[in-house]
C-alpha positions as CSV (number, residue, x, y, z in Angstrom):
1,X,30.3,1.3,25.1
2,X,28.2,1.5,22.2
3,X,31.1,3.1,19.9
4,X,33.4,0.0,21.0
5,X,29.9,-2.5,20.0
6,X,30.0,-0.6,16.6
7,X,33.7,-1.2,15.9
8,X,33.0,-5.1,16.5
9,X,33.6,-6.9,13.4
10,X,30.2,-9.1,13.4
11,X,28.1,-5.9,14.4
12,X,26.7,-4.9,11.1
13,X,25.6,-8.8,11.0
14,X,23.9,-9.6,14.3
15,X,21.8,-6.8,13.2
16,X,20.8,-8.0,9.9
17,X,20.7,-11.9,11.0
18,X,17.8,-10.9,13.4
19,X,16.1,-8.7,10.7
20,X,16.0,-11.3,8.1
21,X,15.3,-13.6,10.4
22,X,12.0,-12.1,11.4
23,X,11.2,-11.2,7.9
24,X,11.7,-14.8,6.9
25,X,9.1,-15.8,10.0
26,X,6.5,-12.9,9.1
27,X,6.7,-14.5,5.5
28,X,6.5,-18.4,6.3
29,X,3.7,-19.7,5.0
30,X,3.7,-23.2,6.8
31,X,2.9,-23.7,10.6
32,X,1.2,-21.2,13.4
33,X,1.2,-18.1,11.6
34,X,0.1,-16.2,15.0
35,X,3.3,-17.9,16.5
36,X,5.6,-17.1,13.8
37,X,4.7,-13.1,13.9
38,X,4.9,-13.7,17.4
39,X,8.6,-14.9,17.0
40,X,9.1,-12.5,14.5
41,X,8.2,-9.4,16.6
42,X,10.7,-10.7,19.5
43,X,13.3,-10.6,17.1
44,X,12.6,-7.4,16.0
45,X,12.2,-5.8,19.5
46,X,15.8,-7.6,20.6
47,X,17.6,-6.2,17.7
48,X,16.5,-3.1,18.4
49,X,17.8,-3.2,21.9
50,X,21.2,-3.3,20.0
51,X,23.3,-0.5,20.6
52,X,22.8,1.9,18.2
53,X,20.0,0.5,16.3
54,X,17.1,1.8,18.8
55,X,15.9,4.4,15.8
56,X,16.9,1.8,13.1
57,X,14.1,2.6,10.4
58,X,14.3,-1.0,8.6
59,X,13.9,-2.7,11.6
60,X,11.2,-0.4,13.0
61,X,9.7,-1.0,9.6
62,X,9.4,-4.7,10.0
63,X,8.4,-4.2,13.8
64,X,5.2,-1.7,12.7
65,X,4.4,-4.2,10.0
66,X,4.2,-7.1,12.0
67,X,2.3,-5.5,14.9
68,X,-0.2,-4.9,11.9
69,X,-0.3,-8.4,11.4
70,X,-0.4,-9.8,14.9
71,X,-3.2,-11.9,16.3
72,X,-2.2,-12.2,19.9
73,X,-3.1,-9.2,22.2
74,X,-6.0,-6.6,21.8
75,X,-6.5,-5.9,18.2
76,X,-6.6,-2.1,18.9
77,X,-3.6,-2.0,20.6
78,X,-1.7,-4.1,18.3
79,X,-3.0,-1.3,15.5
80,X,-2.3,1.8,17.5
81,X,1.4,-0.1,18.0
82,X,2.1,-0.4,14.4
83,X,0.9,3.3,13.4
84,X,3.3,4.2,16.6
85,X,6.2,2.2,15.5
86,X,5.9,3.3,11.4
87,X,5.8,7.0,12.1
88,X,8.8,6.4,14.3
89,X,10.4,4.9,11.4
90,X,9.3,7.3,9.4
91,X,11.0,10.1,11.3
92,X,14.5,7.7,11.8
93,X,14.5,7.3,8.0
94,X,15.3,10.7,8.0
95,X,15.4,12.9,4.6
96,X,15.7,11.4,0.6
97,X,19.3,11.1,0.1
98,X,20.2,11.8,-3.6
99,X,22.8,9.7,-3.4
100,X,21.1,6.6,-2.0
101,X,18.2,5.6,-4.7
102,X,17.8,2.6,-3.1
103,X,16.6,3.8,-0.3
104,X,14.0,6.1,-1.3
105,X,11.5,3.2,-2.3
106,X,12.0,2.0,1.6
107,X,10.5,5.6,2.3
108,X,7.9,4.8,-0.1
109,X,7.1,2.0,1.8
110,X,7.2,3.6,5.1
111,X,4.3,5.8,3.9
112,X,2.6,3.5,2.1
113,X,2.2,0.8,5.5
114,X,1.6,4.2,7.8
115,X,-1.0,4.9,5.5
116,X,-2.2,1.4,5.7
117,X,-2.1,1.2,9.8
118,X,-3.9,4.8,10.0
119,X,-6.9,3.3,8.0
120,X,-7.2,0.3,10.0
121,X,-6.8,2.1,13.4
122,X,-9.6,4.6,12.8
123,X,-11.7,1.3,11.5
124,X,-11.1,-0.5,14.6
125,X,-11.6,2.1,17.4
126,X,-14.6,3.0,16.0
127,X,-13.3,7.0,15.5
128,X,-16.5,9.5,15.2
129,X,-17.0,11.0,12.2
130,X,-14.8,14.3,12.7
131,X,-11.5,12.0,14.2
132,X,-12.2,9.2,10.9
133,X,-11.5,11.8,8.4
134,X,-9.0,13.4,9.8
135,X,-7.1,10.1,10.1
136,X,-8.1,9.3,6.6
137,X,-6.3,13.0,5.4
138,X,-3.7,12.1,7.3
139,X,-3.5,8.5,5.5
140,X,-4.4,10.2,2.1
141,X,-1.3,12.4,2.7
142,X,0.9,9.5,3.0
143,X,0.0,7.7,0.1
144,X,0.6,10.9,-2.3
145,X,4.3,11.1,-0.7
146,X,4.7,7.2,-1.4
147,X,3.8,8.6,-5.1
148,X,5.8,11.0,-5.4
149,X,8.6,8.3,-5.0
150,X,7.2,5.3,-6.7
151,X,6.3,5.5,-10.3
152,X,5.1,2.6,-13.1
153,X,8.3,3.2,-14.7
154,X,10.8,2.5,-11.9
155,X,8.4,-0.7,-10.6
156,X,5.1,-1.2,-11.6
157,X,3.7,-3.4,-8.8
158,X,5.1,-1.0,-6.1
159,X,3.6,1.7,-7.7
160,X,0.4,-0.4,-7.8
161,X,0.5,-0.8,-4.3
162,X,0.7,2.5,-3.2
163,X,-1.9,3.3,-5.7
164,X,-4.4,0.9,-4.3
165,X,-3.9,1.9,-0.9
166,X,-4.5,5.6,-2.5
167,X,-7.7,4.5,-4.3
168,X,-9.1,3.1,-0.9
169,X,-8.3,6.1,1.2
170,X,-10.4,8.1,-1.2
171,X,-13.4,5.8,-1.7
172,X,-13.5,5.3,2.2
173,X,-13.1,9.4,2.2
174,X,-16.5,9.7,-0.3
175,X,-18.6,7.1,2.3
176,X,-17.7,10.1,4.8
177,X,-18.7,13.1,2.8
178,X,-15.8,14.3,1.8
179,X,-14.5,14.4,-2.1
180,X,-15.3,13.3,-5.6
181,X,-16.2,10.3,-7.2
182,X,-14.2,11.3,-10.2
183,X,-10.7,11.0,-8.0
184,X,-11.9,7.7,-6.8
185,X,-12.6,6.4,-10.5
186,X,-9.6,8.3,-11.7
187,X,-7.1,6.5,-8.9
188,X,-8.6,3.2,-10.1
189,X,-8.5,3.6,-13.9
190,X,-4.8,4.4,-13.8
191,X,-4.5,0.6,-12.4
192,X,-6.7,-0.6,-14.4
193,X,-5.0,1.4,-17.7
194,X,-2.0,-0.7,-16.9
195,X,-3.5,-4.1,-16.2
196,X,-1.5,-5.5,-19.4
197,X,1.6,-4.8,-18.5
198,X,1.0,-7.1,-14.7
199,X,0.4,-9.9,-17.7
């Protein structure tokens, strides 16, 4: 059954209607922006009841980033969701394919969101010491793959983002004990070294 769904010729397309469609509600700017994530992450969870696009990382992706956005529910569970659903499309994305460029700054992202989720998780559920920098390793980790991907020379403001992200895993590791000031100063300057070129 699923082979015969894949050989359909609008297949490909119901797949990426509902993706878009959720990123353009995750992205909308006007109305209920708790209802429009709220649409956005039905979308998401009904395309990925398609056949053959359960482990679809692009749509798990946008699922994992919406659940970090969502207002409805328990604000714990919606966090634990989206670190769930990013490390599962972490692992469906699957190996850097040299032949596929384009998709390595997706993987970028992937790590750079995980690493995002992980921080606010251990924030929210109130993680003791021991558990918070363990997660925050774990997050550190992520944003030096995302790094080793993105560069200022392929795309400045992804790199910057991934940079941040790796700037505040390390100043919230030195309020815990662990590091040095100089890598926090050092993560920041590099952003800061390049401030003309955002002009």
């Amino acid at each position: 059954a699923i082979e015969k769904a894949r050989q359909h010729p609008l297949y490909p397309e119901v797949r990426a209607l509902q993706s878009n469609l959720a990123t353009a509600l995750f992205n909308l700017r006007t109305g209920d922006h708790a209802e429009n994530v709220e649409r956005a992450i039905a979308t998401l969870r009904e395309a990925l009841k398609t056949p053959g696009f359960s482990r679809d990382s692009v749509l798990l992706t946008r699922l994992g980033t919406s659940y970090s956005e969502r207002l409805y529910g328990d604000c714990r569970t919606n966090a634990q969701m989206s670190v769930t659903t990013l490390r599962a499309a972490l692992d469906a994305h699957g190996p850097l394919d040299p032949t596929m460029p384009l998709s390595h700054n997706s993987k970028a992202m992937i790590h750079t969101n995980l690493a995002v989720a992980i921080m606010r998780y251990h924030s929210l559920m109130g993680s003791d010491k021991g558990e918070h920098i363990q997660g925050l390793k774990e997050a550190l980790s992520h944003c030096e793959e995302a790094l080793t991907i993105r560069s200022p020379d392929i795309s400045l403001v992804d790199w910057a983002y991934s940079q941040l992200n790796f700037a505040q895993v390390l100043a919230l590791l030195l309020t815990l004990g662990q590091g040095d000031v100089r890598e926090v100063e050092e993560a920041c300057q590099s952003i800061v070294d390049r401030q003309a070129s955002f002009d």
